[in-house]
C-alpha positions as CSV (number, residue, x, y, z in Angstrom):
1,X,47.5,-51.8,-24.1
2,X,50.8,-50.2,-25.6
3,X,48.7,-48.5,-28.2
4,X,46.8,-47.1,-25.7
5,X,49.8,-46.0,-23.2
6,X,51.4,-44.1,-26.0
7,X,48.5,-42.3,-27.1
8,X,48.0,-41.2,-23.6
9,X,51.0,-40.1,-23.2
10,X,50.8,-38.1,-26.2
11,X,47.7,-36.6,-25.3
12,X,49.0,-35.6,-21.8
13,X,52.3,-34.0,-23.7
14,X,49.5,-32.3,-25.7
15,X,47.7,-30.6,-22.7
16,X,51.0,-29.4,-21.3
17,X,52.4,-28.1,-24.8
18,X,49.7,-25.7,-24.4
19,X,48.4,-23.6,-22.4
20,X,45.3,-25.4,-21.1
21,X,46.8,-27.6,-18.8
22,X,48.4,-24.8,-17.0
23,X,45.1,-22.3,-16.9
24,X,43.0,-25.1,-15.3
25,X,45.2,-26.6,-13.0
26,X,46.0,-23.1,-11.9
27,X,42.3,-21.6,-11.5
28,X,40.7,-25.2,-10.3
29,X,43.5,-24.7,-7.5
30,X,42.8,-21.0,-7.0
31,X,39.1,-21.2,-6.5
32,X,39.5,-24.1,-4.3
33,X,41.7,-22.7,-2.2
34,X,39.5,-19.2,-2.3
35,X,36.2,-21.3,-0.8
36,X,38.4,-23.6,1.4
37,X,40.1,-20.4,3.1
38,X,37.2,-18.9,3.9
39,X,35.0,-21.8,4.6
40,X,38.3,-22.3,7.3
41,X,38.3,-18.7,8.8
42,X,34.3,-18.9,8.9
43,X,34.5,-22.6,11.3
44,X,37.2,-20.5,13.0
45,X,34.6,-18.2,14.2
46,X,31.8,-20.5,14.7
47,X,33.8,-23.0,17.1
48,X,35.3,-20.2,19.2
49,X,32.2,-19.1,20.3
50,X,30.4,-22.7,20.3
51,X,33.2,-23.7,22.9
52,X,32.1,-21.2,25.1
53,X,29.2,-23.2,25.7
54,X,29.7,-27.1,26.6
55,X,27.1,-28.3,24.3
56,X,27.0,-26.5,21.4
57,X,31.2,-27.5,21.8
58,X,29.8,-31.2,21.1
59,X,28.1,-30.3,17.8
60,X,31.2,-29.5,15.8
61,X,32.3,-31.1,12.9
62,X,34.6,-30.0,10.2
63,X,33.7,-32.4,7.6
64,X,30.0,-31.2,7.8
65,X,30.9,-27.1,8.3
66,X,33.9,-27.5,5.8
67,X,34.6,-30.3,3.3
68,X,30.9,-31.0,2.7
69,X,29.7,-27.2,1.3
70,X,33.5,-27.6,-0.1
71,X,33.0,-30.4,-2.0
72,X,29.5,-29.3,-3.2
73,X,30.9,-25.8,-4.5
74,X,33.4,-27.4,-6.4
75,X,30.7,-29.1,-8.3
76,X,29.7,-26.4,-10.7
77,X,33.5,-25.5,-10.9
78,X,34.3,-29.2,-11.8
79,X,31.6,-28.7,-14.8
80,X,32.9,-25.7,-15.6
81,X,36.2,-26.5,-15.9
82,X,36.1,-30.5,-17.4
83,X,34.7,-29.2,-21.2
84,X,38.0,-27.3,-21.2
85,X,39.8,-30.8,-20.7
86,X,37.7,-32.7,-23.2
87,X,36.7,-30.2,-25.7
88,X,39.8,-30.5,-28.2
89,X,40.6,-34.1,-28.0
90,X,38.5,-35.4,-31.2
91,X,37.0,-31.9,-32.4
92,X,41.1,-30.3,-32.9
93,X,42.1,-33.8,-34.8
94,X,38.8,-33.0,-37.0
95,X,39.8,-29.7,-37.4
96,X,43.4,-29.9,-38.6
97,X,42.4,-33.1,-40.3
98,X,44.8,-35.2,-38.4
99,X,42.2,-38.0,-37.3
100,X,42.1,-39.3,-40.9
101,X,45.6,-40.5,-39.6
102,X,43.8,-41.5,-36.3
103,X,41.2,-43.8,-38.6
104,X,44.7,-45.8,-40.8
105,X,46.7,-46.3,-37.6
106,X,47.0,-49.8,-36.2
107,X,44.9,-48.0,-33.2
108,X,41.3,-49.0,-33.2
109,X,38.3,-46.9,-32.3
110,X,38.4,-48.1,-28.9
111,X,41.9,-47.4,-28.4
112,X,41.7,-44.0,-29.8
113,X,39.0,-43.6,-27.4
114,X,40.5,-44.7,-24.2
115,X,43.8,-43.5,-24.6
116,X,42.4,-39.8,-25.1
117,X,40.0,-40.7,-22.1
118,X,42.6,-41.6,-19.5
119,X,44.9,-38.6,-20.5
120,X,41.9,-36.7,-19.8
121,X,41.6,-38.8,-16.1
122,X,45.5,-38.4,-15.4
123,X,44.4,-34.4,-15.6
124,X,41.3,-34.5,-13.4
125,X,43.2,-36.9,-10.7
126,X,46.2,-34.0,-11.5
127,X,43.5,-31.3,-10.7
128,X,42.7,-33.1,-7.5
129,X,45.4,-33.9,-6.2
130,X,46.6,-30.5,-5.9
131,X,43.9,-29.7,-4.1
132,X,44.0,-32.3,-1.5
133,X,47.8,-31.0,-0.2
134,X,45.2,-28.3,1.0
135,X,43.3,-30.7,3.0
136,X,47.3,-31.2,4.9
137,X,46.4,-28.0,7.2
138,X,42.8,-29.5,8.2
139,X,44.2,-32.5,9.7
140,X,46.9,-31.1,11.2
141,X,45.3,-28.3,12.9
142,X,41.9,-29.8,13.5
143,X,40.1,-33.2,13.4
144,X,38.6,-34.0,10.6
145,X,36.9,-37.9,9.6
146,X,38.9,-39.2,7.3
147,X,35.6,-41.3,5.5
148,X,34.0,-39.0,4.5
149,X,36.8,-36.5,3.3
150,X,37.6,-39.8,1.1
151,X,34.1,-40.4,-0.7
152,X,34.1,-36.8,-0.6
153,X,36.9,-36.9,-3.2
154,X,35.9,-40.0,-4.8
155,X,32.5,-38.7,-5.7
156,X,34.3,-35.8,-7.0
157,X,36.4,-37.8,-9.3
158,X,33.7,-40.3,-10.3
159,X,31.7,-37.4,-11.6
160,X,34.6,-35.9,-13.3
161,X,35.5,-38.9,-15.0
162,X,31.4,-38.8,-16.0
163,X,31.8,-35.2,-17.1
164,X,34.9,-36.3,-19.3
165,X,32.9,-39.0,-20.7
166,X,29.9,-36.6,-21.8
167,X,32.6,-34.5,-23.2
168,X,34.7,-37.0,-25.1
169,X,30.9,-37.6,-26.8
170,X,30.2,-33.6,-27.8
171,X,34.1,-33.6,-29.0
172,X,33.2,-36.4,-31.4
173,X,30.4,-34.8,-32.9
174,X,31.9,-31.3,-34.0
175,X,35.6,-30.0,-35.2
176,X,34.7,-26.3,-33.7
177,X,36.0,-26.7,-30.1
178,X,33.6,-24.6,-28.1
179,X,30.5,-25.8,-29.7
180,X,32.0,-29.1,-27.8
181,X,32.5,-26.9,-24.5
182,X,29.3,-25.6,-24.9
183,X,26.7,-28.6,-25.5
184,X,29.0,-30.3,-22.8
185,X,28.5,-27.6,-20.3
186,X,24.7,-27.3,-20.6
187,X,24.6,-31.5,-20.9
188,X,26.1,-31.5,-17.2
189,X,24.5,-28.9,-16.1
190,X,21.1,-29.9,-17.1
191,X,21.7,-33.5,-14.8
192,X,22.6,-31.1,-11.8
193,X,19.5,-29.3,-11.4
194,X,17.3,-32.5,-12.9
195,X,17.4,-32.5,-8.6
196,X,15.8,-29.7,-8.1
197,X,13.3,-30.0,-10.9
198,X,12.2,-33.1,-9.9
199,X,11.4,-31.5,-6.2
200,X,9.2,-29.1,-8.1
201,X,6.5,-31.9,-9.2
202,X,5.1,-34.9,-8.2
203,X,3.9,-38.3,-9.5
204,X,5.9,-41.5,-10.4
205,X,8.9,-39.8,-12.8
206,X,9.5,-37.3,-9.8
207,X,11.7,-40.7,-8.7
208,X,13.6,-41.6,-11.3
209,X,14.1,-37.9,-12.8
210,X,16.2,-37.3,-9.3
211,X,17.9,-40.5,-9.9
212,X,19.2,-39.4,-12.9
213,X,20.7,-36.2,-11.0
214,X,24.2,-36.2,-10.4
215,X,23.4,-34.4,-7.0
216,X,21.5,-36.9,-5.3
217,X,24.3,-39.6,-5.9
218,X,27.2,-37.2,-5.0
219,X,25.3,-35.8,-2.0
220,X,25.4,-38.8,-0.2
221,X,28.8,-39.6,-1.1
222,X,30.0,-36.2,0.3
223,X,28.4,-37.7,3.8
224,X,30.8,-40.5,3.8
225,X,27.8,-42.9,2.6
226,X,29.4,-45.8,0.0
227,X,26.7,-47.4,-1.2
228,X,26.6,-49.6,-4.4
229,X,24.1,-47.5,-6.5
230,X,26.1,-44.5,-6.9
231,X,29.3,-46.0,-8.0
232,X,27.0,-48.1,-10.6
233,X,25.3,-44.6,-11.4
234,X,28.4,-43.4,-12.5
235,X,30.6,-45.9,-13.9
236,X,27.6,-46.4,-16.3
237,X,26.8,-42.5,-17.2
238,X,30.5,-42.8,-18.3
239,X,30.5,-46.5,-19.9
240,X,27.2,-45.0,-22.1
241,X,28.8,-41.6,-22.3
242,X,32.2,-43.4,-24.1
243,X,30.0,-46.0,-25.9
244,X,28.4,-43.1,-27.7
245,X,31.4,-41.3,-28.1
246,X,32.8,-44.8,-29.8
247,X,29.7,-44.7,-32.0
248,X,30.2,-40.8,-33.1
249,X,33.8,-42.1,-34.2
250,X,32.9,-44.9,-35.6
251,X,30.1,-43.7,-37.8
252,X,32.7,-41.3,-39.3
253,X,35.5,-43.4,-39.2
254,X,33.7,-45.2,-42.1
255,X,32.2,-42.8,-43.9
């Protein structure tokens, strides 16, 4: 475990040595705040004229007209932003030939592995965080269920963690950083909309093609629904997406 805390830290000092840390944190926040200020002044206007009327007063709910569409816009954002995170951790030491170091350390694969996964967690849970002090001026002005806001962020960090996985893997492959980005981006980006392709058909892989969708697991999260199923979905796209990542290193490491 100490080889893997001090690689961590090292990977963290790494991110904020540079200028990534800094340009994500800083437009992951921005764009957040952009959709959750005006998803605000919009559910503003909508419950000032619904209180006019008794029962349409009833039907309001700022975790469905805010946090949910929220949440659900920060997806794309989230895989936008996560190949930035994971797209120089294995490709840069490749690059600058440092992982040969990496490979005749005491660290093993899966140490090298892990330590540069959870630097990349301690980033996203960073990235989130952040956010959440937003969150501070819904519950103090308004009511919002605290549930759902919960899984709402916990499915946003269980499919970060999955996106860091799948990019720890394309980082492992290459040593030219946004190839990495790239085939990690289109990888995540193909398992949203596998969703919406699997509506477009019909027959018995229509079922399991929309399982395989991140959206159908993180939709129901988002509605403050913790069910078993989705926290296995993702716990193992990320266990297979560091296995292969292991494998990637592994195969090189002994080459």
């Amino acid at each position: 475990m100490r080889n893997i805390w001090s690689l961590m830290k090292k990977e963290i000092g790494s991110y904020f040595g540079s200028p990534i840390a800094y340009v994500v944190l800083f437009a992951f926040t921005l764009i957040f705040g952009y959709f959750f200020y005006n998803l605000a002044i919009w559910f503003n206007l909508q419950a000032m004229q619904m209180a006019q009327n008794p029962y349409y007063a009833q039907q309001i709910n700022i975790n469905e007209m805010v946090f949910s569409p929220l949440f659900h816009n920060m997806v794309l954002i989230l895989i936008l932003v996560t190949p930035l995170l994971t797209m120089r951790l294995l490709a840069e030491e490749k690059k600058n030939g440092t992982d040969e170091l990496l490979y005749t350390s005491p660290l093993s694969v899966g140490q090298i592995i892990l330590g540069k996964y959870l630097a990349a967690l301690v980033m996203l849970a960073l990235m989130l965080g952040l956010t959440a002090l937003l969150s501070i001026f819904a519950f103090a002005f308004g009511n919002p269920e605290f549930a759902p806001w919960l899984t709402g962020y916990l499915a946003l960090f269980l499919l970060g963690a999955t996106c860091l996985a799948v990019g720890l893997f394309f980082s492992a492959l290459t040593e030219n950083q946004i190839v990495a980005a790239v085939l990690t981006f289109l990888t995540l980006l193909l398992f949203l909309v596998l969703n919406w392709l699997s509506q477009q058909g019909s027959g018995p892989w229509q079922g399991f093609v929309g399982y395989l969708s991140f959206s159908q697991h993180f939709e129901d999260m988002t509605r403050g629904i913790l069910d078993t199923k989705d926290l296995v979905y993702f716990a193992s796209f990320s266990f297979f997406g560091l296995f292969l990542a292991h494998s990637a290193l592994q195969s090189r490491r002994w080459r």
